[in-house]
Structures are given as C-alpha cells and as structure tokens.
ROKOLBA-953131 format. One record per residue (C-alpha): residue number from 1; residue in one letter; x, y, z. Coordinates in pm, 1 decimal, padded with zeros to 6 digits. Layout:
ROKOLBA-953131
MIVO_pos_code_px_py_pz
MIVO_NUM_a_X_Y_Z
...
end
This chain:
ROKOLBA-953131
MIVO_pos_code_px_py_pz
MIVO_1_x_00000.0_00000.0_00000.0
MIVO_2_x_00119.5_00340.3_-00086.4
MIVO_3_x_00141.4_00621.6_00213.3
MIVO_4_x_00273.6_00910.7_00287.7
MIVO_5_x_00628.1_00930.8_00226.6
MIVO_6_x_00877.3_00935.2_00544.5
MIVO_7_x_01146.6_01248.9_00535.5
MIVO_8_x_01408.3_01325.3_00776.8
MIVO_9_x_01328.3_01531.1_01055.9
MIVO_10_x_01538.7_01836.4_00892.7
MIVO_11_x_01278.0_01868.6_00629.0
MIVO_12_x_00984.8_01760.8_00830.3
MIVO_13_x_00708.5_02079.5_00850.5
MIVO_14_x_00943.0_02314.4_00662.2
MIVO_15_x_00777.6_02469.6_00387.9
MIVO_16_x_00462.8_02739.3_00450.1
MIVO_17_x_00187.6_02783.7_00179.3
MIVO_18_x_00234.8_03076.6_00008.0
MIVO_19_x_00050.7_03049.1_-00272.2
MIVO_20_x_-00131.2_03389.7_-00259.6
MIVO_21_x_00210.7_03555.7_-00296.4
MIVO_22_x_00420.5_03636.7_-00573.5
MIVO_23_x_00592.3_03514.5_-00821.2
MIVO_24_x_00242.9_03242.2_-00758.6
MIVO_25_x_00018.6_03518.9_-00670.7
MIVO_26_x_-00264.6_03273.9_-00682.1
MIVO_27_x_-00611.3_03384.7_-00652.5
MIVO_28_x_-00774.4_03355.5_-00304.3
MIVO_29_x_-01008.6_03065.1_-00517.4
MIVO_30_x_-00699.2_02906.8_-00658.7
MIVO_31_x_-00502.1_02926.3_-00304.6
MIVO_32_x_-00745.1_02771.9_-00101.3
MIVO_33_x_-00828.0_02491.6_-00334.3
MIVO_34_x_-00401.2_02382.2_-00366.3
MIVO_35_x_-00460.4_02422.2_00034.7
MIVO_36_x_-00726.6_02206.7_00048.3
MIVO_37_x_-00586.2_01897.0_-00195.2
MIVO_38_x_-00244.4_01930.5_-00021.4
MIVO_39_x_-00432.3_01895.0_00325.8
MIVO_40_x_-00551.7_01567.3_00196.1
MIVO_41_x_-00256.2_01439.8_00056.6
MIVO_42_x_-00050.1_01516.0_00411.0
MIVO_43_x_00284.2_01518.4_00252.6
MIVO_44_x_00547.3_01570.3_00550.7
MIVO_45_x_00773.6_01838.4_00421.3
MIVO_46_x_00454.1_02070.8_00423.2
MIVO_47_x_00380.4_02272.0_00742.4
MIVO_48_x_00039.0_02274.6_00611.8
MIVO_49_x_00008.2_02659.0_00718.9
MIVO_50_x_-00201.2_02898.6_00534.9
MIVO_51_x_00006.1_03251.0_00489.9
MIVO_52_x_-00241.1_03519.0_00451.7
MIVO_53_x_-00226.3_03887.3_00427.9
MIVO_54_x_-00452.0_04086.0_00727.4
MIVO_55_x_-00597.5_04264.1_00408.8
MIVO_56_x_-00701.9_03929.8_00308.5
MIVO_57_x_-00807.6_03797.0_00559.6
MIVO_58_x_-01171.4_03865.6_00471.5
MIVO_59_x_-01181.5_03721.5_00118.8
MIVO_60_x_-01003.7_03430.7_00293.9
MIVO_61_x_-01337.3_03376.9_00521.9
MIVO_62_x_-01533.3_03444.5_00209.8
MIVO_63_x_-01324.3_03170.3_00062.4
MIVO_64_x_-01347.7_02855.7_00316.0
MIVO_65_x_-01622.7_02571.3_00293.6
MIVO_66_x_-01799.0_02506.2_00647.6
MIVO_67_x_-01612.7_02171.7_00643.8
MIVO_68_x_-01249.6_02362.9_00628.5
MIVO_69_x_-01006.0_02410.2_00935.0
MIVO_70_x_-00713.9_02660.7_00818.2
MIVO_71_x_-00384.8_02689.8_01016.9
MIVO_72_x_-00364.0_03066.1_00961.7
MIVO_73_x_-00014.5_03247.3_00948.4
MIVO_74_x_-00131.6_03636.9_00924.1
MIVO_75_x_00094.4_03876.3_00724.1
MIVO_76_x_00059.4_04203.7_00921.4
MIVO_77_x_00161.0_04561.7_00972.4
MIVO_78_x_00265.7_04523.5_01332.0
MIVO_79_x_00032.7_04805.7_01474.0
MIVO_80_x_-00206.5_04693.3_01798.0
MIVO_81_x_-00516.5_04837.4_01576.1
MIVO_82_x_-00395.1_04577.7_01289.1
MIVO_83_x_-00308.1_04256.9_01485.9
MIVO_84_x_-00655.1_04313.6_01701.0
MIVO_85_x_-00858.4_04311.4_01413.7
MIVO_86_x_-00731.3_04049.5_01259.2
MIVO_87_x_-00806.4_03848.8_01614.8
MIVO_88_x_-01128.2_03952.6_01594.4
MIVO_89_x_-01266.8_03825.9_01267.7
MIVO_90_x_-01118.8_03474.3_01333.6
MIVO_91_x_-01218.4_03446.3_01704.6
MIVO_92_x_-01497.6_03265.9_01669.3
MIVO_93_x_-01496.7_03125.3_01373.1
MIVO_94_x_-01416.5_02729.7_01376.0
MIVO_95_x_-01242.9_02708.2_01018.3
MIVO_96_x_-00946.7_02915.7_01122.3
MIVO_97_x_-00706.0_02867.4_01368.0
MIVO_98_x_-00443.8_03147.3_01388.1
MIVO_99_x_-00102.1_02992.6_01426.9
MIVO_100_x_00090.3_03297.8_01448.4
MIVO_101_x_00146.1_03692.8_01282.6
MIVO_102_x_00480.6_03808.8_01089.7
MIVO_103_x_00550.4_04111.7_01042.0
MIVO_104_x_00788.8_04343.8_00872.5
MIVO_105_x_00990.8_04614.1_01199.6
MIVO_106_x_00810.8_04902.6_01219.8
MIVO_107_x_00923.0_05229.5_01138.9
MIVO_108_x_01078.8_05402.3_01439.9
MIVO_109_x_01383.5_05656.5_01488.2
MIVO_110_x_01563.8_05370.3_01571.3
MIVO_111_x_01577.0_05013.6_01540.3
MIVO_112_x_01507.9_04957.3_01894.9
MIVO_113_x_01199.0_05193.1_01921.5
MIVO_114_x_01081.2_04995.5_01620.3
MIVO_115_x_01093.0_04636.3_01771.1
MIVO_116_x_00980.0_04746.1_02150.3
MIVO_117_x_00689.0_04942.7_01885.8
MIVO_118_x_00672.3_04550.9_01745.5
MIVO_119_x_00636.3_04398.0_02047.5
MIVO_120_x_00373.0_04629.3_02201.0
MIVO_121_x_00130.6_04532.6_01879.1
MIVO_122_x_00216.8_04163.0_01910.1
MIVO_123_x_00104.6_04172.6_02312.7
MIVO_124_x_-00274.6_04037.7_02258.0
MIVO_125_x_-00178.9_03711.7_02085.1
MIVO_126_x_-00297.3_03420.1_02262.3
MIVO_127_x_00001.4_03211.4_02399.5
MIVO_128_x_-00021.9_02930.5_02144.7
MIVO_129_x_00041.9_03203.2_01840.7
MIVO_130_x_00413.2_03305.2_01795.6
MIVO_131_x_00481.2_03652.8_01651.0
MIVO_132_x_00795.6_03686.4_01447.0
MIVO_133_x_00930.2_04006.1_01309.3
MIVO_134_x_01109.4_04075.8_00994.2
MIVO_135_x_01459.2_04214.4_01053.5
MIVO_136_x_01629.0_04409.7_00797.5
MIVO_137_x_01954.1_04274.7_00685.0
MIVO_138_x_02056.2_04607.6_00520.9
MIVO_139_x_02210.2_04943.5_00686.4
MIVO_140_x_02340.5_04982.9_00984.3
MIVO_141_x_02105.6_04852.0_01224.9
MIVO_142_x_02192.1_04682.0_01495.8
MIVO_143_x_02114.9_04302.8_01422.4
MIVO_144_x_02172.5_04142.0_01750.3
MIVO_145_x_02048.6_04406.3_01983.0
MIVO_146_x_01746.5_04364.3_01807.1
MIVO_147_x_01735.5_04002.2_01792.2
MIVO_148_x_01815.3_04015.9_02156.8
MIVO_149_x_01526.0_04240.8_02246.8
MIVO_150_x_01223.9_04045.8_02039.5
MIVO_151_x_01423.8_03754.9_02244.0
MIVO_152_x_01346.0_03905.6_02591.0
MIVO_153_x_00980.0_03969.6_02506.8
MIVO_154_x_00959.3_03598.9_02410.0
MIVO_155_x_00878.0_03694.5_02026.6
MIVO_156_x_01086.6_03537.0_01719.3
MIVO_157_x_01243.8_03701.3_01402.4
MIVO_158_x_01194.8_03661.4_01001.8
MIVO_159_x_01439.8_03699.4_00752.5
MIVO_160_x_01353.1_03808.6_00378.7
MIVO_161_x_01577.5_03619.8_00110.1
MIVO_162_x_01440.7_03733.7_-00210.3
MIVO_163_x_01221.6_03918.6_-00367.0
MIVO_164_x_01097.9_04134.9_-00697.3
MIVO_165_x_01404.6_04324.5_-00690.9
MIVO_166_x_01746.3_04250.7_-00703.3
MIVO_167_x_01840.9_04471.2_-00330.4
MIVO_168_x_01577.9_04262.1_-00175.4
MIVO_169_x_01808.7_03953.5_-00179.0
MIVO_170_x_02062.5_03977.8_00098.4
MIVO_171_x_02431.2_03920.4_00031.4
MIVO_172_x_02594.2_03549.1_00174.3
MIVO_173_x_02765.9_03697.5_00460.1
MIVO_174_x_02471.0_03944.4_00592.8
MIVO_175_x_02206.3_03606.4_00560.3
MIVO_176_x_02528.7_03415.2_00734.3
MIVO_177_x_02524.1_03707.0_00984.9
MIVO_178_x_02170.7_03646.2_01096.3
MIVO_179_x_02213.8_03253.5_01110.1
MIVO_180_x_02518.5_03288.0_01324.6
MIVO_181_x_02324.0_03561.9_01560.0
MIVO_182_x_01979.2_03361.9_01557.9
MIVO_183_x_02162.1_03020.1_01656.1
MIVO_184_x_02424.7_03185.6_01908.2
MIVO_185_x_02146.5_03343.6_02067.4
MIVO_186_x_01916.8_03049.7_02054.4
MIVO_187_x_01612.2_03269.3_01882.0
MIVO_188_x_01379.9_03073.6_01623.9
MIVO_189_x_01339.7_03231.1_01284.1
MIVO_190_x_01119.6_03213.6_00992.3
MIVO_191_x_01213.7_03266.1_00654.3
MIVO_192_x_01050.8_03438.4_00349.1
MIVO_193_x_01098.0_03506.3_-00013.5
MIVO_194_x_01324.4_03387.5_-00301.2
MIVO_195_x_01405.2_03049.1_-00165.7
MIVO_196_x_01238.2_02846.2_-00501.8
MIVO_197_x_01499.6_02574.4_-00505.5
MIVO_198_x_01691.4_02363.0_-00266.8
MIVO_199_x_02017.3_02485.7_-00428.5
MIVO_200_x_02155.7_02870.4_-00489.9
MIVO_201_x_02105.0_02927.6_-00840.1
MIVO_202_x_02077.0_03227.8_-01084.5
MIVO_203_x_01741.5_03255.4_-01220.1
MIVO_204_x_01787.0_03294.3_-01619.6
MIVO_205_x_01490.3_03497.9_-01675.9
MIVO_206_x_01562.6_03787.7_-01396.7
MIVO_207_x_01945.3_03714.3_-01331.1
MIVO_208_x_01924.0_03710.2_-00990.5
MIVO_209_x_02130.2_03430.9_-00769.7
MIVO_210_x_01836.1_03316.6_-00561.3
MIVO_211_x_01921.2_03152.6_-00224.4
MIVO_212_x_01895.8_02740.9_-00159.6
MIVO_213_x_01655.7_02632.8_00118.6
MIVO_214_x_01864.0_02385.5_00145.0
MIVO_215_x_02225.7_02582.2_00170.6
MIVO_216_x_02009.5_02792.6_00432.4
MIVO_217_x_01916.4_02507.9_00641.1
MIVO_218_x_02269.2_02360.5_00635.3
MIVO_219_x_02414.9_02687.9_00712.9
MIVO_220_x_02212.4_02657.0_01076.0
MIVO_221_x_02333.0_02305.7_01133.7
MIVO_222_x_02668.0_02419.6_01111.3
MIVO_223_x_02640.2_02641.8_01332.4
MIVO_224_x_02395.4_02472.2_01561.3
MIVO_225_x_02766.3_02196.9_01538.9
MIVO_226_x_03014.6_02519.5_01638.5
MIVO_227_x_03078.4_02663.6_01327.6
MIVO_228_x_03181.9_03033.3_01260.0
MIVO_229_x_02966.4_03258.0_01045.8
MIVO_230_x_03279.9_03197.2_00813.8
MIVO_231_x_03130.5_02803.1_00838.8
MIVO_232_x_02757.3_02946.0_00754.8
MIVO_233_x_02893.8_03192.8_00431.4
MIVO_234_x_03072.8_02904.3_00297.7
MIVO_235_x_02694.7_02684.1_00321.4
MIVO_236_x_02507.9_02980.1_00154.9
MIVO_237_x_02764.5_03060.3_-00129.8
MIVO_238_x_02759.9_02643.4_-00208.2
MIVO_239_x_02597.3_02568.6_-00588.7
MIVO_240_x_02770.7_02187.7_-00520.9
MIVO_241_x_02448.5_02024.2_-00525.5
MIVO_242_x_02606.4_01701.4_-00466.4
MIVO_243_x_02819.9_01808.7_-00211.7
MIVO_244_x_02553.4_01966.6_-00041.0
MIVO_245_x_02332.1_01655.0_-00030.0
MIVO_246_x_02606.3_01435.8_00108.1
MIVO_247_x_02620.8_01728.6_00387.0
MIVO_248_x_02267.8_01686.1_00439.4
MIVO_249_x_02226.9_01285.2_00460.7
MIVO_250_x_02512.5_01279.7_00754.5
MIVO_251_x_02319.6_01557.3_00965.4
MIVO_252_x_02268.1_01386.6_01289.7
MIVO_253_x_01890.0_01352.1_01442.1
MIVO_254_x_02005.5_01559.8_01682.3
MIVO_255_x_02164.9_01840.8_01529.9
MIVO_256_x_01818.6_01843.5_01276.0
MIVO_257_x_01603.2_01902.9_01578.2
MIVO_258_x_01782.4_02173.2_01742.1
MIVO_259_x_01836.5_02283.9_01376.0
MIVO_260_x_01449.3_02294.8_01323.3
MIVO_261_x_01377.3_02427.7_01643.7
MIVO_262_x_01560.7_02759.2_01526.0
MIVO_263_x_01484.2_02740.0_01146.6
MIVO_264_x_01088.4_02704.2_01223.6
MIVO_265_x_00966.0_02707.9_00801.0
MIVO_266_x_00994.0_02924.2_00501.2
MIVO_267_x_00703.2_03056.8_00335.4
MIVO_268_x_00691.7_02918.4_-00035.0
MIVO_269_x_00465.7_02999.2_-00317.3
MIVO_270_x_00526.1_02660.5_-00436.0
MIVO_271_x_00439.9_02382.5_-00225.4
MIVO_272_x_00511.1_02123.2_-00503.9
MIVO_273_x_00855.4_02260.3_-00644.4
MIVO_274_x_01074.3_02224.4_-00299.6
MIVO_275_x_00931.9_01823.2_-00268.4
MIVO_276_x_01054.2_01767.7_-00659.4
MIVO_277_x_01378.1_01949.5_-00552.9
MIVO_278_x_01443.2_01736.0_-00252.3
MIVO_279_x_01259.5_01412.6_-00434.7
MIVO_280_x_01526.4_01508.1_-00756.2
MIVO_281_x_01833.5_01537.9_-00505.5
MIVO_282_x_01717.0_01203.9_-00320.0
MIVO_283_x_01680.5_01391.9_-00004.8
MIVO_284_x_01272.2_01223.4_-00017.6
MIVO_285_x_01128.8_00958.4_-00140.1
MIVO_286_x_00849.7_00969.3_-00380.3
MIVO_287_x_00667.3_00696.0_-00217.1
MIVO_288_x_00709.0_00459.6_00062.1
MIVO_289_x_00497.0_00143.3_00157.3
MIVO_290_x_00357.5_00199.0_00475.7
end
C-alpha cells in the first residue's frame, strides 16, 4: 500500500503555503483549493500553514467551505489596531485557527523603538500564536540588539531572502550574519521570499542568484555543530548540489532538531517545487509502503 512518504526530521514541517504571494500570486479561489488537496494528501515536508495577508483575511473567510479548518499564518503591519482586528474576525470562527502573525519592523527613529513598537502590537496574541518580526539585513542597524530584544519579550524574528528586486536579496555573509546571531542566541526564525529551489542558483529569466533552502538550512546546522559565520557563508555561497546533499544525509537527528527548532519554516509559493527538488536530489522519497 502506498502512504505518505517518510522524510528526515530536517525537512519535516518546513515549507509554509504561500501560494497567494508572488511570483504564484494565486487567486484567493486558486489558493485555497491547492490548500485544500495538499491537506488531503498530508505530505510531511509541508507545514500545512495557510500565509495570509490581514488585508485578506476577509476574502479568505469568504473563501473557506464550512467543512475547512485553516492553520492561519497572518501577514501584518505590526500596529495593535492591525493585529486586534485580525483576532477579531477569526475568534470565533471554527475554520481558522491562527497559528501565528509576521511582520515586517516598524518604522521608528531607531531600530530599537521599532521592535519594543513591534512587540507592544504583538502583546494580545494568545500564547499558542508566535509573533515573528522581519529584521532588515541592510544598513546599519543593529542586528543582535534587536534580535536580543524580540528575544526578551519571548517573540521570534523573520528573515527576507528574495524578492521582486534585485536589493531585496541579501548578500551570503549578511544572511550568514543572521544565522550565526539567531543560533548563538538560541532565537527561532522564519524565513521568506526567493528560496524556489533547494540549491543557490541564478534565475535565467531575472538574473538574480536566488538563495537554496537547502544551503540555508545547512548553514544553521553548522552552526547549531560550532561553526563560525565563516562556516555558515561558505553553506550559503555552495551551488555543489552534490556536495551539499552528502552534507545533508550525515546531519545527525540531533543536530536536525535543534536545527528545526531555530529554522521554524519558510514561506513558499510553491508547495510542489521544494518536494521535486528534494525528491530530484534524493533527499525524499516519492513513495514509501507503509
């Protein structure tokens, strides 16, 4: 009999559906139907979370069948007016369960101001819904102070590794930066954007060198094993797909869970592209009898 295939606990729950963004930019129709078959299918590598705009939110409710239940991950400004509204229209309604709110650091005269500002709007989730907030990678701000405060107010960061324009992809050693900081200070992180293949690439059509979820998740296990930043750069900057893979089949069970505890998921547009990268690489099986 043919099940659900069996992947190792550093892909397990990694990938977040996010279907309604682009390059996908699915309709809300088209996003909640893929949500729906890949739901029933249960494939392991999915996190089987629903990313969702707050401005969205109510074609999203317009959207779902009476039969649905939607793990919710709400894209947000992170103002208190904006993260209690968005509480408010799923309160009481059975088909969505909010599993957390991202959200890009306010503005602020400072970076500080603008993650204490982050935390203030982020104060009525309920206990079970983790906020994480997007830290830029650019200028001059002050990447581990910042870290260190969403830290103290028990709150988690994001990282953005792509995008529409070529400045919106961070360099190697600032994404290697954030790794090293993130694992050193033991603070989980999500990830967003850009990350469309397991391995760094150039894309032909745009010529931009995307990043590799998989080059990002090794880059955390070596430093979750002592590595440097120097250790995490040299995982980003890899295109050795081979080499790579090898990497990732000796990754101890151990070092994958304290991995995964850090690098929670990524939010994908594709859910079907990063299980045909890891199926292609043999990183997951296409089927197994269970």
């Amino acid at each position: 009999m043919t099940g659900i295939p069996v992947v190792s606990p550093l892909f397990a729950h990694l990938v977040d559906d996010a279907g309604l963004f682009p390059p996908e930019a699915l309709t809300m129709t088209e996003a909640t139907a893929r949500h729906r078959h890949d739901s029933a299918a249960g494939h392991p590598v999915l996190s089987h979370r629903f990313l969702c705009t707050a401005d969205d939110l109510p074609a999203l409710l317009e959207s779902l069948h009476p039969e649905d239940r939607f793990s919710v991950g709400l894209i947000s400004r992170l103002t208190p007016s904006t993260v209690r509204s968005a509480l408010a229209h799923t309160a009481d309604d059975p088909r969505v369960e909010l599993v957390g709110v991202e959200g890009p650091l306010p503005s602020g005269p400072d970076s500080l101001t603008a993650a204490t500002r982050a935390l203030t709007a982020l104060d009525d989730l309920p206990q079970h819904a983790p906020g994480y907030v997007e830290v830029p990678l650019a200028g001059d701000r002050p990447l581990v102070a910042v870290l260190r405060l969403l830290a103290q107010g028990h709150r988690a960061a994001k990282v953005r590794c792509g995008g529409l324009r070529a400045e919106l992809f961070p360099s190697c050693r600032s994404l290697g930066a954030f790794v090293y900081a993130c694992v050193t200070e033991d603070i989980p992180f999500k990830a967003t954007a850009g990350l469309h293949h397991a391995v760094r690439y150039r894309d032909e059509r745009t010529g931009f060198i995307h990043h590799g979820f998989l080059n990002l998740l090794l880059a955390v296990c070596r430093v979750v094993d002592g590595g440097t930043v120097e250790a995490a750069v040299a995982a980003l900057r890899s295109t050795d797909a081979e080499t790579l893979t090898d990497e990732a089949r000796q990754v101890s069970s151990v070092t994958a869970a304290k991995a995964r505890a850090l690098f929670v998921s990524y939010g994908s547009c594709s859910t079907g592209e990063p299980i045909d990268d890891l199926r292609a690489l043999g990183l997951v099986a296409k089927e197994d009898a269970v």
